[in-house]
C-alpha positions in Angstrom: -9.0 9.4 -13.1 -9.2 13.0 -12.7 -5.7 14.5 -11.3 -7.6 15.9 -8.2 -8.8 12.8 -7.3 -5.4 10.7 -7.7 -3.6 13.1 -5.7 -6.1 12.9 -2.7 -5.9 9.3 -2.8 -2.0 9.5 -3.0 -2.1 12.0 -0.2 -4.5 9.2 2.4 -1.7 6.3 1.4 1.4 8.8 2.1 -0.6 10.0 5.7 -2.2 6.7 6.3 1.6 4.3 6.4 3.5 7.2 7.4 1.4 6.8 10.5 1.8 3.2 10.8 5.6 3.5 10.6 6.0 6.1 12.8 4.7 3.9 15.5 8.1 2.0 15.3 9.5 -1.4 14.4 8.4 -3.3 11.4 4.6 -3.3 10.7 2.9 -6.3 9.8 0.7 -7.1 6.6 -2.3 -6.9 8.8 -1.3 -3.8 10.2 -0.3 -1.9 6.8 -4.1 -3.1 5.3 -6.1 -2.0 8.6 -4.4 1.6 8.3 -5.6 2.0 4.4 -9.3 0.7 5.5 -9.6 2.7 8.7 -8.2 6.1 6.2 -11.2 5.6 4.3 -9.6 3.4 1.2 -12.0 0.1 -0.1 -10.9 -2.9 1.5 -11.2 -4.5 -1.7 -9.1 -1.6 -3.4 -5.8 -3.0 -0.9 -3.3 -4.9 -1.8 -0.2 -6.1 0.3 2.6 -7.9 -0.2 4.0 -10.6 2.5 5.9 -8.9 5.7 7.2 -11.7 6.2 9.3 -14.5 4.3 8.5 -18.4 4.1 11.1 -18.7 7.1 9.5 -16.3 8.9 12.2 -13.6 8.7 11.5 -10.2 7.9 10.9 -8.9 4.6 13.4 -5.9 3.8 10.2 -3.8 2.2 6.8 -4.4 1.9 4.3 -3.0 -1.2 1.3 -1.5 -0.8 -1.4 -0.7 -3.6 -5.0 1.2 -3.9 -6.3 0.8 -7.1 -7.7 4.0 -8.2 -9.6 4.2 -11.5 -7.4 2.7 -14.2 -3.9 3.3 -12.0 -2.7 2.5 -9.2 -1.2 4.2 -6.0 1.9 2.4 -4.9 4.1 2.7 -2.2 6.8 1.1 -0.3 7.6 0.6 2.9 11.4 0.0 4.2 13.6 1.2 7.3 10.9 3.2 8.7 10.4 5.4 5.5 7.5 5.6 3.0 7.7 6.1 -0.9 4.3 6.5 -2.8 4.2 6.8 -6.4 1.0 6.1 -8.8 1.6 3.5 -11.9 -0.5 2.2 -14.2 -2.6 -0.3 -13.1 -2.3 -4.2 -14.2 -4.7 -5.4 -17.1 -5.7 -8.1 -14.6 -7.6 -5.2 -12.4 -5.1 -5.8 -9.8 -1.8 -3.5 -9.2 0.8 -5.8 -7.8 2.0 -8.9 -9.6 1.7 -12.0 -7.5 -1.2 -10.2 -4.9 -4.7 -10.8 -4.5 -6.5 -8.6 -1.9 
C-alpha cells in the first residue's frame, strides 16, 4: 500500500469515530461500523469488536479495523477518546483476532 493512500484511510477512521464519540456516551458496535461505511470505507473492509460483554455490561474499549492493502488501520475506542494506529494485517485476511465482519 502506497504511504498516501494509508494515511488517507487512517485520516477517514481518526474523523469518522472521532465523530461518533463526540456525540457522547458509549457508542455501540452498530454505531461504530455505520460511521466507517457512511465515511466511504467497504463494509466488508470493517471489523468490530463486541461493545458489549456476555452480561451485557459495557466493554471498557472497543477495536475497530479497515483492512487496507496488506495492513491494517486500527484504532481504539475508550472514555470518549480515539487512538488509530496501522499494523500489519493478519495472514487470515482479517485484522482483528477473534472478528469476522
Amino acid at each position: 500500500m502506497k504511504p498516501d493512500r494509508e494515511s488517507a484511510t487512517k485520516s477517514t477512521v481518526e474523523t469518522a469515530l472521532n465523530a461518533v464519540v463526540r456525540g457522547g456516551g458509549r457508542p455501540e458496535t452498530a454505531d461504530i461500523r455505520a460511521s466507517l461505511v457512511n465515511a466511504g470505507i467497504p463494509a466488508d473492509a470493517v471489523e468490530v469488536t463486541a461493545g458489549r460483554t456476555p452480561t451485557g455490561l459495557a466493554a471498557d474499549a472497543v477495536e475497530a479495523a479497515v483492512r487496507d492493502g496488506s495492513n491494517c488501520i486500527v484504532a481504539q475506542i475508550r472514555t470518549g477518546t480515539v487512538a488509530v494506529t496501522v499494523l500489519p494485517g493478519l495472514d487470515s485476511g482479517g485484522c482483528l483476532v477473534g472478528v469476522r465482519g
